[in-house]
N, C-alpha and C positions, 0 to 999 in steps of 0.2 A: 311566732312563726316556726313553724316544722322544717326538719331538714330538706324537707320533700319542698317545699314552696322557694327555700333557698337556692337550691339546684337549679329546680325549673327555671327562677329570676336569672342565675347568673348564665343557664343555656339560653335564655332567650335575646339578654345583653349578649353575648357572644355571637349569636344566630345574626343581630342587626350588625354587628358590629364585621361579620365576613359580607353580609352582601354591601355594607357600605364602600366594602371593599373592593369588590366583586365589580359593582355597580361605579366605581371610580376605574379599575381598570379596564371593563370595559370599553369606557369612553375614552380612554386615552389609548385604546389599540384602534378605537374607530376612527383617530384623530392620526396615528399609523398610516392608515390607509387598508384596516384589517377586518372585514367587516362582516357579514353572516356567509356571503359565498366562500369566507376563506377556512372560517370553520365548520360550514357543512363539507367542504374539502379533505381536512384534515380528518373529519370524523367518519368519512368513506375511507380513506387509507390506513385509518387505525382498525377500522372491518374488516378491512380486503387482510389484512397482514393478521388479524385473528383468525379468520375463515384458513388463512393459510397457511397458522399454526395449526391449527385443529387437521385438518387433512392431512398433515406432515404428520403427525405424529397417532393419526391410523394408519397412516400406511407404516411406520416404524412398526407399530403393534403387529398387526397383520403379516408382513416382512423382514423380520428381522435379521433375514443371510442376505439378502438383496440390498438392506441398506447399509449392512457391513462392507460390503462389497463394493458398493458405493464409493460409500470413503475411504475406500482403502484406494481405489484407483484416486478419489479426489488427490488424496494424500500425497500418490505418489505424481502425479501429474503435477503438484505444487513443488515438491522435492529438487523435480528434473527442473521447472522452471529457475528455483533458487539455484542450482548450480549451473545453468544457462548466462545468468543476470551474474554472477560471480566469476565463471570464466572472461565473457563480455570485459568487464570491466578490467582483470588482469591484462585480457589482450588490450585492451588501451592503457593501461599505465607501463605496459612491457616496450622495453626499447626497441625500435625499430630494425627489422633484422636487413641483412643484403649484403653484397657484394664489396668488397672496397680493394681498391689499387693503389700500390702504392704510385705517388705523386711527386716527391720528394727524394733526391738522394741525398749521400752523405757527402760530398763530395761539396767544395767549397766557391762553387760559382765556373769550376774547370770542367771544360768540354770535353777533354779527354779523360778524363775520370769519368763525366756523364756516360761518355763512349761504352766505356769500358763497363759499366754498372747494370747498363739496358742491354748489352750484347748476352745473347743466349750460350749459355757453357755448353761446352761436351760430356753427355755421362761419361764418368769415366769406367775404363774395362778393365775389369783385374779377373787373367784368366789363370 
């Protein structure tokens, strides 16, 4: 036997040996519930998304300052969202701002100290 007849033996053992394979997963995605509509499916959106590489990348060729330009705004419209999305989130972890009075005096349960604590003073005038 020539090398040449050895090859061919062991591609051709190998050839049965993928569609045995082939031919076992098949059936076990038919058995999924995966069946020829789901990859004539598949094999239309892997067309549509080459068809619309190839377009994208004429018009790249063709345009080359327009598609700079492009992402340059993409870029920065993502920029501005990121520090949107990051201010957002400070203002909700940031303490809540406002007003507060006080409620409380120092004074030990006496009404006359209350008195005296909430009564409004006089500027004084130094002339």
């Amino acid at each position: 036997m020539s090398k040449l007849t050895i090859i061919s033996d062991r591609a051709l053992e190998l050839a049965s040996k993928a569609g045995a394979g082939l031919r076992h997963a098949g059936s076990s995605l038919r058995d999924a519930g995966i069946g020829a509509e789901q990859w004539i499916k598949t094999g239309a959106a892997l067309g549509a998304a080459k068809a619309g590489f190839n377009v994208a990348r004429g018009t790249v060729r063709r345009h080359p300052v327009a598609v700079a330009t492009a992402a340059a705004v993409v870029g920065a419209g993502v920029l501005a969202y990121v520090l949107y999305r990051k201010r957002r989130q400070q203002q909700l972890e940031a303490p809540i701002d406002g007003e507060s009075e006080r409620i409380a005096s120092r004074s030990n349960g006496n009404a006359a100290a209350r008195a005296r604590a909430t009564r409004a003073r006089r500027p004084s005038t130094t002339a």
